[in-house]
N, CA, C and O atoms as a GROMACS GRO file, in nm:
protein
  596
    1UNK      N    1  -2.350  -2.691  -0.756
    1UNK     CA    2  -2.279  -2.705  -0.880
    1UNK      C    3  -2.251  -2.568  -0.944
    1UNK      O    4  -2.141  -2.544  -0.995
    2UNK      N    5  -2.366  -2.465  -0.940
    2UNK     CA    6  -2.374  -2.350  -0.974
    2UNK      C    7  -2.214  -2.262  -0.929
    2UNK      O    8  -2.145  -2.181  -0.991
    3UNK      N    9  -2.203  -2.322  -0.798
    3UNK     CA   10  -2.068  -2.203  -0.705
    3UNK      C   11  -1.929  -2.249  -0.774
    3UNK      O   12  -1.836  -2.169  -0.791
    4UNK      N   13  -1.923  -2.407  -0.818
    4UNK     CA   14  -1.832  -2.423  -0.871
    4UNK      C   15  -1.776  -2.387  -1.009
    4UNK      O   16  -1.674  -2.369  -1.075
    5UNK      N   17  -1.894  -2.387  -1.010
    5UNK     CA   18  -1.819  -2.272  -1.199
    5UNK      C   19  -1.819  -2.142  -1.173
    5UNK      O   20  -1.737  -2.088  -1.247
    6UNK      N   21  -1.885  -2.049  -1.088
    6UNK     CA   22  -1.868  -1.918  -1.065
    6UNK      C   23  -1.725  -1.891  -1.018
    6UNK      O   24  -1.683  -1.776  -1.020
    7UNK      N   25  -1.630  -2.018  -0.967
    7UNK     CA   26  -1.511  -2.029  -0.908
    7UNK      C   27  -1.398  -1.966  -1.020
    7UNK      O   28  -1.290  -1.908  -1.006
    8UNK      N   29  -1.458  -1.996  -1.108
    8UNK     CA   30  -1.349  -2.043  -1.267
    8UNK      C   31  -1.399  -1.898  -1.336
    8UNK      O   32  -1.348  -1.846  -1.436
    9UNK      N   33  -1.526  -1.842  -1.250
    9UNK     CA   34  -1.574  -1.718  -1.376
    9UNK      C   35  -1.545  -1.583  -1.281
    9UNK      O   36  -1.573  -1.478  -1.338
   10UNK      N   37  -1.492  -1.570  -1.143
   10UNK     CA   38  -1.470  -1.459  -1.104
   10UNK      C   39  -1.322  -1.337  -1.170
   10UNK      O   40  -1.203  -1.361  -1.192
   11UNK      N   41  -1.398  -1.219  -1.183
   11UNK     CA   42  -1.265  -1.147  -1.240
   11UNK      C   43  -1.195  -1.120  -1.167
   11UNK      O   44  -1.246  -1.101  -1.057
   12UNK      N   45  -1.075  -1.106  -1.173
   12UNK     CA   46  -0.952  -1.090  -1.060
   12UNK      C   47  -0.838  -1.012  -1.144
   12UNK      O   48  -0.784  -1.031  -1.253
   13UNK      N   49  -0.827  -0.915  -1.041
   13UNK     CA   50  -0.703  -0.800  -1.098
   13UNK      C   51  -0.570  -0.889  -1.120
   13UNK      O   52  -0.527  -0.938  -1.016
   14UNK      N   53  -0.481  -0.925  -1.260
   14UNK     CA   54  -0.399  -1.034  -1.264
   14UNK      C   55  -0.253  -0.986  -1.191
   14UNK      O   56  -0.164  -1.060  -1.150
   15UNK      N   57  -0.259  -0.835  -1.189
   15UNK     CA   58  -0.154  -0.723  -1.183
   15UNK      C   59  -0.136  -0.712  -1.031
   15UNK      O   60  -0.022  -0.691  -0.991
   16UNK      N   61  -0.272  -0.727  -0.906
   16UNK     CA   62  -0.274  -0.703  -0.796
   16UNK      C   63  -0.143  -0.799  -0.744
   16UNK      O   64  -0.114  -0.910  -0.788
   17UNK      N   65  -0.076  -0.727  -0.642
   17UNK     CA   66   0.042  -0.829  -0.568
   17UNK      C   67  -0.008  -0.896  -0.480
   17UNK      O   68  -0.105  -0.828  -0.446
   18UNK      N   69  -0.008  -0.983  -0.422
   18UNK     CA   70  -0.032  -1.109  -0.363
   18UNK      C   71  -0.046  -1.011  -0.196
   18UNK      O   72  -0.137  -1.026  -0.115
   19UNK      N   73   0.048  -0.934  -0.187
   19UNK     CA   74   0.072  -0.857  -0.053
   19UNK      C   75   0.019  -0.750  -0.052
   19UNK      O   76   0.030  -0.688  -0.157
   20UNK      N   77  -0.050  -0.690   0.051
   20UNK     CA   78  -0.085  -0.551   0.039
   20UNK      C   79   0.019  -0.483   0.131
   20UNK      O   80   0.081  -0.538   0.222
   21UNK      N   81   0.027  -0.364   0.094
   21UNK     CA   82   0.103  -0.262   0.144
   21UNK      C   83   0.035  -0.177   0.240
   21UNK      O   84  -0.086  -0.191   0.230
   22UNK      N   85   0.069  -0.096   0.329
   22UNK     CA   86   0.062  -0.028   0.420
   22UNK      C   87  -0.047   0.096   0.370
   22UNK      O   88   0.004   0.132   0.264
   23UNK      N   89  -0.143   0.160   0.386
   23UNK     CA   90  -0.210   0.303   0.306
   23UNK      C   91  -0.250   0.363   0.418
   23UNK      O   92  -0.350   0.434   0.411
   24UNK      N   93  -0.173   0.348   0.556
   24UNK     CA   94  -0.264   0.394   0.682
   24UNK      C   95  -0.142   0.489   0.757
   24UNK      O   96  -0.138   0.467   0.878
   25UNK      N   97  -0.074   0.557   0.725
   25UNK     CA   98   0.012   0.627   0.762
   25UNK      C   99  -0.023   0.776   0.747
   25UNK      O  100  -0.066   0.841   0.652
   26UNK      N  101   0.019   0.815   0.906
   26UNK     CA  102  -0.031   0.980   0.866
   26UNK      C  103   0.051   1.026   1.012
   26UNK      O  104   0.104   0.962   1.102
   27UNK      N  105   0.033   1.169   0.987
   27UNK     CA  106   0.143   1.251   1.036
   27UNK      C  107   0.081   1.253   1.205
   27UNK      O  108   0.172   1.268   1.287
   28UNK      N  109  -0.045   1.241   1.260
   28UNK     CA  110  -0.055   1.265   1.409
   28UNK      C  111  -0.026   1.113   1.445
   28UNK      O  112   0.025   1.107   1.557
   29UNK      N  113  -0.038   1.013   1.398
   29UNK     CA  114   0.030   0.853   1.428
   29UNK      C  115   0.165   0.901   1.448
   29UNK      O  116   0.211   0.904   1.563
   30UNK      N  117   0.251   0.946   1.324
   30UNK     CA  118   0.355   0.949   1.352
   30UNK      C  119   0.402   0.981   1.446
   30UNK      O  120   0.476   0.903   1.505
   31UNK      N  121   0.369   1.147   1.511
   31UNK     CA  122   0.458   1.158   1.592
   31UNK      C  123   0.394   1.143   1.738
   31UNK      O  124   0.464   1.159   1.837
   32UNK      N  125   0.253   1.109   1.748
   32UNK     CA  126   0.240   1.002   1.877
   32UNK      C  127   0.292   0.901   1.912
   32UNK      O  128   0.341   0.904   2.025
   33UNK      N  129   0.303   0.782   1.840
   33UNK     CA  130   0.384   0.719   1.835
   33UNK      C  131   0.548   0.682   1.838
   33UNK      O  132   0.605   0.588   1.893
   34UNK      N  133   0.604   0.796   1.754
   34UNK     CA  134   0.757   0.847   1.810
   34UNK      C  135   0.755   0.863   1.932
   34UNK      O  136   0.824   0.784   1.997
   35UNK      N  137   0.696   0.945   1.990
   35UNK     CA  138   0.696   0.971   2.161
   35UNK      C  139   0.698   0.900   2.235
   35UNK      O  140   0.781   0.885   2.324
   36UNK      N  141   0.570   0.819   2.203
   36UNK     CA  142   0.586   0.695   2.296
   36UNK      C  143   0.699   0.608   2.312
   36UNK      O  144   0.745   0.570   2.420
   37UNK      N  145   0.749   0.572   2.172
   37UNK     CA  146   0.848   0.461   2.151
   37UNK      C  147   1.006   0.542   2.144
   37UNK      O  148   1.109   0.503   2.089
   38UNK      N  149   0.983   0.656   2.213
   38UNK     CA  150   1.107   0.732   2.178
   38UNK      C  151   1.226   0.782   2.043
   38UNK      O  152   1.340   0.828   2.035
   39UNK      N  153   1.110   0.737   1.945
   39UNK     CA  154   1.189   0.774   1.832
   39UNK      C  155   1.207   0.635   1.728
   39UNK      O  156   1.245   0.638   1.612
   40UNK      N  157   1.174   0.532   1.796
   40UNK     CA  158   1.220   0.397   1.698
   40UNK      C  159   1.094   0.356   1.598
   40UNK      O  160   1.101   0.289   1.495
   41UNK      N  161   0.976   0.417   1.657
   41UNK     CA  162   0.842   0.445   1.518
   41UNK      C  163   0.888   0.493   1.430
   41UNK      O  164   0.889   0.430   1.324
   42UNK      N  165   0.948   0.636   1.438
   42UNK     CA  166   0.979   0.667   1.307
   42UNK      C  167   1.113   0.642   1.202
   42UNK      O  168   1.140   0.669   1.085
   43UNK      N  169   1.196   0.552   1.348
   43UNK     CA  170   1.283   0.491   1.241
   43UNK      C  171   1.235   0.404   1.139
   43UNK      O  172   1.267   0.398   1.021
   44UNK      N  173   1.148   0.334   1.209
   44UNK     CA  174   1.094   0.171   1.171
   44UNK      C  175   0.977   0.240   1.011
   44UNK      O  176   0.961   0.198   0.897
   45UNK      N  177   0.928   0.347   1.078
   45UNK     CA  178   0.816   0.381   0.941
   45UNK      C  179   0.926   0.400   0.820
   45UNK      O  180   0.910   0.325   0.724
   46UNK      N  181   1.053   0.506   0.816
   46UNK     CA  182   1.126   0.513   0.727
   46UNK      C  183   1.168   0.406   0.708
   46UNK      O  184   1.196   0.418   0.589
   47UNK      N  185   1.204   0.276   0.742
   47UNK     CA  186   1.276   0.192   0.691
   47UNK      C  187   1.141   0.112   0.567
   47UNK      O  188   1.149   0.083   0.448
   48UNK      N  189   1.028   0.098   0.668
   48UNK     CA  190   0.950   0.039   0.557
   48UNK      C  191   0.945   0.142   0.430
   48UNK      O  192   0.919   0.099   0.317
   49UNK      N  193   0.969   0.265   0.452
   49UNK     CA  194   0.923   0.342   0.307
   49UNK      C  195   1.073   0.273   0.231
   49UNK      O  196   1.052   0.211   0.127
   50UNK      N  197   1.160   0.278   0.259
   50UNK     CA  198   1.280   0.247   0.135
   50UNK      C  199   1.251   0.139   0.147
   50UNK      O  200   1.330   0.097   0.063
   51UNK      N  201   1.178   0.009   0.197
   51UNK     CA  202   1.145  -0.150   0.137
   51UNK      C  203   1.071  -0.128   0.040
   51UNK      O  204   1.097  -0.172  -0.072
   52UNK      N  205   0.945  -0.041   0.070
   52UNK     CA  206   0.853  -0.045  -0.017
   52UNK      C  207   0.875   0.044  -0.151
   52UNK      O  208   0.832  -0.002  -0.257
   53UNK      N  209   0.937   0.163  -0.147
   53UNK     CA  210   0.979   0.212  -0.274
   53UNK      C  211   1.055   0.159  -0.347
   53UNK      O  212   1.049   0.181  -0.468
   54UNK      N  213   1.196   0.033  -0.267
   54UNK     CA  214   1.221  -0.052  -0.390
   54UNK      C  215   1.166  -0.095  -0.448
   54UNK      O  216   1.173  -0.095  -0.571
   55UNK      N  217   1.062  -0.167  -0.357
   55UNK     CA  218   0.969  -0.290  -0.445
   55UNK      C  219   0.871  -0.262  -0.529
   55UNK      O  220   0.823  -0.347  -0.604
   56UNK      N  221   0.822  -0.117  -0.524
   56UNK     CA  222   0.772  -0.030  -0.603
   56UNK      C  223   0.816  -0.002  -0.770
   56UNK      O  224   0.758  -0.026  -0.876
   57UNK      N  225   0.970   0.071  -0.732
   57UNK     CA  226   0.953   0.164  -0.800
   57UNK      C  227   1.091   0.096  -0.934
   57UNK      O  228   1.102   0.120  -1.054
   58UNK      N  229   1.186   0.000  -0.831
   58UNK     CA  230   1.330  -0.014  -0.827
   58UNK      C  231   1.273  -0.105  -1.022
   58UNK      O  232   1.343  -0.057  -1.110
   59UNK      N  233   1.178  -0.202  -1.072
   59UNK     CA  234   1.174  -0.306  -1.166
   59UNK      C  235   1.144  -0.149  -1.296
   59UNK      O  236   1.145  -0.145  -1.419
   60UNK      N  237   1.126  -0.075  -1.223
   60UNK     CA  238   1.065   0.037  -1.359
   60UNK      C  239   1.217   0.170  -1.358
   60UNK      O  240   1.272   0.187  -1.466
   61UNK      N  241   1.265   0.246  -1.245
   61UNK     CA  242   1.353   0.312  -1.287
   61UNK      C  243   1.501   0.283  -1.293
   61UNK      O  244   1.592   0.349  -1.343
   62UNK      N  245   1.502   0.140  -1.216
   62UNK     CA  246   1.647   0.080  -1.204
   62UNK      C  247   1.747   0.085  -1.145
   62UNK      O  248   1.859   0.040  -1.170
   63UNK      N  249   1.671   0.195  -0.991
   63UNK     CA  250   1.747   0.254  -0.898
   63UNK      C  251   1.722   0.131  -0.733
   63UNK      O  252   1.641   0.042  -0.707
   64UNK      N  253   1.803   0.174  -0.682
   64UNK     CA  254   1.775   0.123  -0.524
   64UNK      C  255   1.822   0.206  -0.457
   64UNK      O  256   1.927   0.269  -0.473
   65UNK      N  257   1.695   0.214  -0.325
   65UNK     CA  258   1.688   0.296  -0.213
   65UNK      C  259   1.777   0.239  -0.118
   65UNK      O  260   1.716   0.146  -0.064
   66UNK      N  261   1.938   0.255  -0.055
   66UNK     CA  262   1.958   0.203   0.059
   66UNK      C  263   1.885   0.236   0.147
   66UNK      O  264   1.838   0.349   0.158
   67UNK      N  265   1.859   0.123   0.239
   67UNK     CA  266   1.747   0.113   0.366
   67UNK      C  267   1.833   0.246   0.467
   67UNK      O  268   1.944   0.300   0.477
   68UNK      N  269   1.693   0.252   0.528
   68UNK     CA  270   1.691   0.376   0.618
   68UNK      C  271   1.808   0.336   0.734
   68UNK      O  272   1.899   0.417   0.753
   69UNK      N  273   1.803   0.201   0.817
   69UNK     CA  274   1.874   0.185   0.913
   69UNK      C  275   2.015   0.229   0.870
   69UNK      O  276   2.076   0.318   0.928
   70UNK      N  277   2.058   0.168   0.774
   70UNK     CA  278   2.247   0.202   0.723
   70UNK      C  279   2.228   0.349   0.706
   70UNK      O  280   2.334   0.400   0.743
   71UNK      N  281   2.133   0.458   0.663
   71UNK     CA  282   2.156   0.584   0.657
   71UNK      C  283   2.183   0.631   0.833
   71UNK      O  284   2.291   0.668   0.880
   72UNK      N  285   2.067   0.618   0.899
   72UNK     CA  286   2.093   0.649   1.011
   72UNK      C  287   2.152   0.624   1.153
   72UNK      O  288   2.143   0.686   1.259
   73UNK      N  289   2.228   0.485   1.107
   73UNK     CA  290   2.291   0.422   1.224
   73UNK      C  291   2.446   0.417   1.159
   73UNK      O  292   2.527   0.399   1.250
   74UNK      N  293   2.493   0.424   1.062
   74UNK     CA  294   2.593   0.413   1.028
   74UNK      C  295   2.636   0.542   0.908
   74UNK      O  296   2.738   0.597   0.949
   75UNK      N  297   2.608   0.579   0.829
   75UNK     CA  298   2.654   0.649   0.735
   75UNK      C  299   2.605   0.812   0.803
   75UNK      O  300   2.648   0.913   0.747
   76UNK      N  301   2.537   0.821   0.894
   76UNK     CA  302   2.512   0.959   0.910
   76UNK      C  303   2.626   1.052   1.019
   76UNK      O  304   2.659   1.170   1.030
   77UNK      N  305   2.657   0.937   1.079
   77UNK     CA  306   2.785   0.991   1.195
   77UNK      C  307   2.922   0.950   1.098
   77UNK      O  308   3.029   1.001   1.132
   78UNK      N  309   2.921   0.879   1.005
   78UNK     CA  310   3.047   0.870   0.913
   78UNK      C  311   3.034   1.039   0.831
   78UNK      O  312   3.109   1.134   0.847
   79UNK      N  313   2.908   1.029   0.739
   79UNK     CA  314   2.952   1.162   0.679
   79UNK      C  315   2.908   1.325   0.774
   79UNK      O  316   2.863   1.430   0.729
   80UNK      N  317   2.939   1.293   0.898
   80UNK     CA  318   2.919   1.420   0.978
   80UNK      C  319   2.740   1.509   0.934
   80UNK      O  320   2.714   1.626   0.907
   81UNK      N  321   2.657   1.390   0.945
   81UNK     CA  322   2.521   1.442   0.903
   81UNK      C  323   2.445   1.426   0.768
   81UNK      O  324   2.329   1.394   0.743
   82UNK      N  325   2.561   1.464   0.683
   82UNK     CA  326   2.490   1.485   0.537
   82UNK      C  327   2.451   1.402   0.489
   82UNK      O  328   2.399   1.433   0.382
   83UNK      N  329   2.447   1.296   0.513
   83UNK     CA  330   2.382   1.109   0.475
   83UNK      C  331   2.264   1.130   0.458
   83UNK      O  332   2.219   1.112   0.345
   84UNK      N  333   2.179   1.173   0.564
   84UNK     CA  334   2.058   1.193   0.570
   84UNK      C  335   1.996   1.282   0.477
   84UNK      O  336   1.910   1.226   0.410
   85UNK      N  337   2.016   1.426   0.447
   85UNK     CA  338   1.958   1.498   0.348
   85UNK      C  339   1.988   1.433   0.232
   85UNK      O  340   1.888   1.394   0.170
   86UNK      N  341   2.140   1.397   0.159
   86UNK     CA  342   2.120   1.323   0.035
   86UNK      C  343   2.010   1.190   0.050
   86UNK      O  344   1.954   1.150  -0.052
   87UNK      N  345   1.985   1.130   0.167
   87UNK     CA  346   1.871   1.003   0.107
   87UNK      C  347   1.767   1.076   0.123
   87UNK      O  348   1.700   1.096   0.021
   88UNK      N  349   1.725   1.132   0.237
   88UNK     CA  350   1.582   1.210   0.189
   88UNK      C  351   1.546   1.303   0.056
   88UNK      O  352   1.429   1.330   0.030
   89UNK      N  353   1.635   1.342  -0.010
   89UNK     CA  354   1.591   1.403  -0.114
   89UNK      C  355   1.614   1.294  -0.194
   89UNK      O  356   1.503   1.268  -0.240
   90UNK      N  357   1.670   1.239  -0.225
   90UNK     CA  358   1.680   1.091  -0.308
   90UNK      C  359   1.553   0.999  -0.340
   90UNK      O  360   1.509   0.942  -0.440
   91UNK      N  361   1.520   1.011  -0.216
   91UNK     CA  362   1.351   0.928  -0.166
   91UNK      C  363   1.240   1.014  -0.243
   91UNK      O  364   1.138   0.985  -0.306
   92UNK      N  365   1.281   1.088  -0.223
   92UNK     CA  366   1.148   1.249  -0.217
   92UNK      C  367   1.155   1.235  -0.411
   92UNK      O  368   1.058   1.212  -0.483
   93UNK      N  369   1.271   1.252  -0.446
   93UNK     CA  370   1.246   1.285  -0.582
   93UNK      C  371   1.204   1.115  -0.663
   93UNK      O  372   1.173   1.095  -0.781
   94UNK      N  373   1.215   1.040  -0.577
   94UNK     CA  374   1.192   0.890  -0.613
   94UNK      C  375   1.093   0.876  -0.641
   94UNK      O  376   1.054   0.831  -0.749
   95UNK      N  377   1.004   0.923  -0.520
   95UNK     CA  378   0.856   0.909  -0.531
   95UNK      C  379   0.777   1.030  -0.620
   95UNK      O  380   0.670   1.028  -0.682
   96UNK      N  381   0.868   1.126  -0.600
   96UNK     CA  382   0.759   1.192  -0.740
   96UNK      C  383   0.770   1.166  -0.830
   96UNK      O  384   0.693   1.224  -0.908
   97UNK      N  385   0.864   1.068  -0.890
   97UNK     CA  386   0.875   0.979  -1.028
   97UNK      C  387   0.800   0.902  -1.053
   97UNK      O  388   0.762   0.880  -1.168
   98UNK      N  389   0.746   0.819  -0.917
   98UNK     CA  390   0.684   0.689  -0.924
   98UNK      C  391   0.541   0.779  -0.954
   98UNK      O  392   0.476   0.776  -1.059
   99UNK      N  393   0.512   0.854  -0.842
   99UNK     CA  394   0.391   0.928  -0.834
   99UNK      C  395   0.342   1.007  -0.991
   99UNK      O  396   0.223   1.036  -1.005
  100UNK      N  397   0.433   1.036  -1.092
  100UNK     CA  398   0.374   1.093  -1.226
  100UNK      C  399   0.371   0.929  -1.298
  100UNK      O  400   0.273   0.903  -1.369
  101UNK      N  401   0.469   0.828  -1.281
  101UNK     CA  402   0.444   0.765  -1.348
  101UNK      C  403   0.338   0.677  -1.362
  101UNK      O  404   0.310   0.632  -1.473
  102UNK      N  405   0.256   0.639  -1.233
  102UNK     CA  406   0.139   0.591  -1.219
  102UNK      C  407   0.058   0.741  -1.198
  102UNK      O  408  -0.045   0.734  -1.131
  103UNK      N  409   0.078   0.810  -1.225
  103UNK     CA  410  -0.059   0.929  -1.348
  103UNK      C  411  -0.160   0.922  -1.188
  103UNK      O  412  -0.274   0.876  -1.180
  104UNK      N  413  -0.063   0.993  -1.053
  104UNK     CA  414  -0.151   1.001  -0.915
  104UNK      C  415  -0.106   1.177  -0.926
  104UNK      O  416  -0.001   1.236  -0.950
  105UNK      N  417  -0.249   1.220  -0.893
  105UNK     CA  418  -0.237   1.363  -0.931
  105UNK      C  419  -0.207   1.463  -0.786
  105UNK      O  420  -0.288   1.541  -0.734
  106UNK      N  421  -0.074   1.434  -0.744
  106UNK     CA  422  -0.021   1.477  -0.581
  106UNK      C  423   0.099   1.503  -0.626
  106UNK      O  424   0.173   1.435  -0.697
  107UNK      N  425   0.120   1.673  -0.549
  107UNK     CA  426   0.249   1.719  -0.602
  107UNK      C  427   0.325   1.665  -0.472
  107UNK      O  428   0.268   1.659  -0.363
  108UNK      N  429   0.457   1.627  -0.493
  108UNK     CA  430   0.537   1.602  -0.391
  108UNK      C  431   0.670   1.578  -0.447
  108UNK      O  432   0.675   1.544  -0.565
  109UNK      N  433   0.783   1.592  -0.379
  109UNK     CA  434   0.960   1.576  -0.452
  109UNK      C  435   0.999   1.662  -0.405
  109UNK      O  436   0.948   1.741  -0.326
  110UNK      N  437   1.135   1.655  -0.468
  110UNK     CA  438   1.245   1.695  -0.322
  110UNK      C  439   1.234   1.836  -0.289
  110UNK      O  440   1.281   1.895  -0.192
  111UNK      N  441   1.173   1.876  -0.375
  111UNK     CA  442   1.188   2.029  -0.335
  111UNK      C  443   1.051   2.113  -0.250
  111UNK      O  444   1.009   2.229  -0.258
  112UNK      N  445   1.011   2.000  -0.171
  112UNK     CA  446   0.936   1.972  -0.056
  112UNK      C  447   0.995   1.932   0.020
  112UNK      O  448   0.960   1.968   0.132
  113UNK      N  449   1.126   1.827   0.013
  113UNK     CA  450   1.213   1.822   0.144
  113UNK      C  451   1.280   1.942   0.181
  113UNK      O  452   1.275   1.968   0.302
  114UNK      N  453   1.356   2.042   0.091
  114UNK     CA  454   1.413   2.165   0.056
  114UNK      C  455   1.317   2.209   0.136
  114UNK      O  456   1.322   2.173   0.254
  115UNK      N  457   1.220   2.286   0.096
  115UNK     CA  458   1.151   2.416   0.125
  115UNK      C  459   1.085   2.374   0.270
  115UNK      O  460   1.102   2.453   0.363
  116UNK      N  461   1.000   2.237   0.295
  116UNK     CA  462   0.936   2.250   0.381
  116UNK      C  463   1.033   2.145   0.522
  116UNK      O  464   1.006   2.147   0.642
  117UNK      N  465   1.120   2.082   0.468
  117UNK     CA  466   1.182   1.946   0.571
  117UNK      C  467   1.292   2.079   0.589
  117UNK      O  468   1.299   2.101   0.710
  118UNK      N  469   1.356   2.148   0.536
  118UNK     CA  470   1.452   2.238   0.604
  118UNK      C  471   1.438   2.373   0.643
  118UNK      O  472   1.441   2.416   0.759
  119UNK      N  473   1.413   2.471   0.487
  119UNK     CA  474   1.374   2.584   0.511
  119UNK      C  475   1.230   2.590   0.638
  119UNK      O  476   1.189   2.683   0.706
  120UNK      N  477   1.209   2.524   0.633
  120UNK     CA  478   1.030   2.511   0.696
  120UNK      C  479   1.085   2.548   0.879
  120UNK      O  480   1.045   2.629   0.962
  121UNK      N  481   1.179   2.456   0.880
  121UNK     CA  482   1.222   2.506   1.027
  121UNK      C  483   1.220   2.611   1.065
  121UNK      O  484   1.201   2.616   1.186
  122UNK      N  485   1.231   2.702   1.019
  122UNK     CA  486   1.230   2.849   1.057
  122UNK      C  487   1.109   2.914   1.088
  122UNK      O  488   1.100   3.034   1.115
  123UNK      N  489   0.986   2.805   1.084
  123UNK     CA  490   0.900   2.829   1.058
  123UNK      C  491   0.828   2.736   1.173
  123UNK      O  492   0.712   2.752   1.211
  124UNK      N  493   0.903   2.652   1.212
  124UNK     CA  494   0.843   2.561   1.330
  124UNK      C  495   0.781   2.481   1.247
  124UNK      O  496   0.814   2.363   1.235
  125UNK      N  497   0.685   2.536   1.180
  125UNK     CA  498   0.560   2.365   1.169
  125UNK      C  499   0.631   2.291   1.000
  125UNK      O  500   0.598   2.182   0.954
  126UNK      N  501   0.681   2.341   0.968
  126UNK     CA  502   0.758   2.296   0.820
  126UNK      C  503   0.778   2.153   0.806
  126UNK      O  504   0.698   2.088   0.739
  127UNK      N  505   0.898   2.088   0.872
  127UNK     CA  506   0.916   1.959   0.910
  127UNK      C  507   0.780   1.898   0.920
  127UNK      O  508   0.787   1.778   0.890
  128UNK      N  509   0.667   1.933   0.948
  128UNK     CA  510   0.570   1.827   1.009
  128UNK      C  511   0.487   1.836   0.859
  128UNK      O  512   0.418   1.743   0.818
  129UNK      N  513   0.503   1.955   0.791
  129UNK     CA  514   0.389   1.989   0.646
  129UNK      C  515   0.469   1.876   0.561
  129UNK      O  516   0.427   1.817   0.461
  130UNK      N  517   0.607   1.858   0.633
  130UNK     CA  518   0.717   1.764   0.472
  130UNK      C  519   0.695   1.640   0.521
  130UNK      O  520   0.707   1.553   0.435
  131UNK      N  521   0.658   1.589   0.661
  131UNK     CA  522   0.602   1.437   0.721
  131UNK      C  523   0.506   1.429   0.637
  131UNK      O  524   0.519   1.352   0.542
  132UNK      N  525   0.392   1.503   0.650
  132UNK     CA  526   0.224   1.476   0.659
  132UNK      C  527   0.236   1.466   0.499
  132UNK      O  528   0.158   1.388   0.444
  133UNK      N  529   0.345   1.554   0.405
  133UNK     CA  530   0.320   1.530   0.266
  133UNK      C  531   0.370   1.422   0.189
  133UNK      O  532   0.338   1.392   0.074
  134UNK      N  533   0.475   1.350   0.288
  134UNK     CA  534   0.531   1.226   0.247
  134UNK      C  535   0.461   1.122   0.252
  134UNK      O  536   0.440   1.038   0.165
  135UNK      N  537   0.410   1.132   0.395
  135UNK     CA  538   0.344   0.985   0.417
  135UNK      C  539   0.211   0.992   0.322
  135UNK      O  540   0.170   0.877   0.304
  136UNK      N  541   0.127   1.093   0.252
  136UNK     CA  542   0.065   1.103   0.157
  136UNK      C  543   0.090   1.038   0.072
  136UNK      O  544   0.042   0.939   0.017
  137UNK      N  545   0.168   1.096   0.062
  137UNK     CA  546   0.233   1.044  -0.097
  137UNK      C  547   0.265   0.884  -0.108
  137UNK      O  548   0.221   0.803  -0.190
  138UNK      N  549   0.352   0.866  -0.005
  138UNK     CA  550   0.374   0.727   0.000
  138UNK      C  551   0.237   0.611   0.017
  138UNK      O  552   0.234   0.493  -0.017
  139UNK      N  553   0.131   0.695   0.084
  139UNK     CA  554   0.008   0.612   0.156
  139UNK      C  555  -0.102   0.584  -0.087
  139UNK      O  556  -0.158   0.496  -0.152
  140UNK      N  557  -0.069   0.700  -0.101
  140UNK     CA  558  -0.116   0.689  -0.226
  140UNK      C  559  -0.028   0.591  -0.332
  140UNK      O  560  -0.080   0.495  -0.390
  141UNK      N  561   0.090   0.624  -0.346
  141UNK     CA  562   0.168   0.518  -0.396
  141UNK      C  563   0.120   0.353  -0.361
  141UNK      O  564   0.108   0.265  -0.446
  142UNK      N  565   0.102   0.342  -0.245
  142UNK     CA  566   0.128   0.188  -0.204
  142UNK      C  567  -0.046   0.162  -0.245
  142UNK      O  568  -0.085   0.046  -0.231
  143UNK      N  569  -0.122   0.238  -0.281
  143UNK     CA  570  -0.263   0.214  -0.254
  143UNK      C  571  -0.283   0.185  -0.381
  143UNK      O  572  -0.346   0.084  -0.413
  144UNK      N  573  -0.224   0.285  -0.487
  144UNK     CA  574  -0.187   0.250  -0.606
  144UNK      C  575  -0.123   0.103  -0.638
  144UNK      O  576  -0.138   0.091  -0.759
  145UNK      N  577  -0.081   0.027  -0.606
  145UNK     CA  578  -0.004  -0.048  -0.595
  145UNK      C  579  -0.080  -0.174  -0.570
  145UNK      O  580  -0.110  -0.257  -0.656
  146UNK      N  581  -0.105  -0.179  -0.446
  146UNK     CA  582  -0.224  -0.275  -0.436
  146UNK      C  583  -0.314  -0.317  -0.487
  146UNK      O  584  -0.367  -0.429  -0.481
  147UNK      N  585  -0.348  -0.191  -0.560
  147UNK     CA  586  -0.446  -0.187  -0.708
  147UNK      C  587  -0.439  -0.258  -0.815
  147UNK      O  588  -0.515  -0.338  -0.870
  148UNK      N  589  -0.289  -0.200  -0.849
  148UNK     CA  590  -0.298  -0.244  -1.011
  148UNK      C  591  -0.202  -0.339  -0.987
  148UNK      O  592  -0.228  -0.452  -1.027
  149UNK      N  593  -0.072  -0.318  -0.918
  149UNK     CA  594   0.040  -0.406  -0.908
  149UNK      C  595   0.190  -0.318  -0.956
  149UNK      O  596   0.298  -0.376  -0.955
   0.00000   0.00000   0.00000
């Protein structure tokens, strides 16, 4: 009799989403996994980040992320490349919005895609410092998320 009223007295986060999100993403998965699968891991990881930053971020700043596939299967050979840098910095500065607005103390935004996703090339390991700082970011976002809602 005791368990059945403890039923009615447990606290429960009212804010938590019903779904949990992804918090297990990191940069040596990534690009093991690209390898293996020849590249369609890391399509498939970017596409979940623009699901999940809508569903994130889209009810609070009023924006939407077009999904990754239409950037890179269609709009990137239409605008001769540049598709891609406008959504990645788009994304990048998305999430450092979301990221101050839930008060998560990780610097990240576009000017980490800038310095380290382009300039960084010159540098060889750059690209992989602007992976490993995204999927951070994003792995904290969604963890956040799961949390509170």
């Amino acid at each position: 009799m005791q368990r059945f009223f403890n039923l009615f007295s447990m606290e429960t986060n009212v804010n938590a989403p019903a779904m949990q999100l992804r918090t297990d993403r990191g940069l040596v998965k990534m690009i093991f996994l690209s390898l293996i699968t020849f590249g369609i891991y890391s399509i498939v990881v970017e596409s979940h980040i623009s699901e999940e930053l809508n569903l994130i971020a889209s009810r609070h700043d009023g924006r939407r992320t077009m999904h990754f596939c239409l950037i890179y299967f269609i709009f990137s050979w239409l605008t001769l490349g540049i598709a891609p840098f406008v959504w990645y910095h788009r994304t990048s500065d998305r999430m450092r919005g979301e990221l101050e607005r839930r008060q998560i103390d990780y610097s990240f935004g576009a000017s980490d895609f800038w310095l380290w996703g382009i300039l960084g090339t010159l540098i060889v390991v750059g690209p992989y410092v602007y992976i490993h700082k995204r999927m951070k970011a994003m792995n904290l976002i969604n963890a956040d998320y799961n949390q509170k809602g």
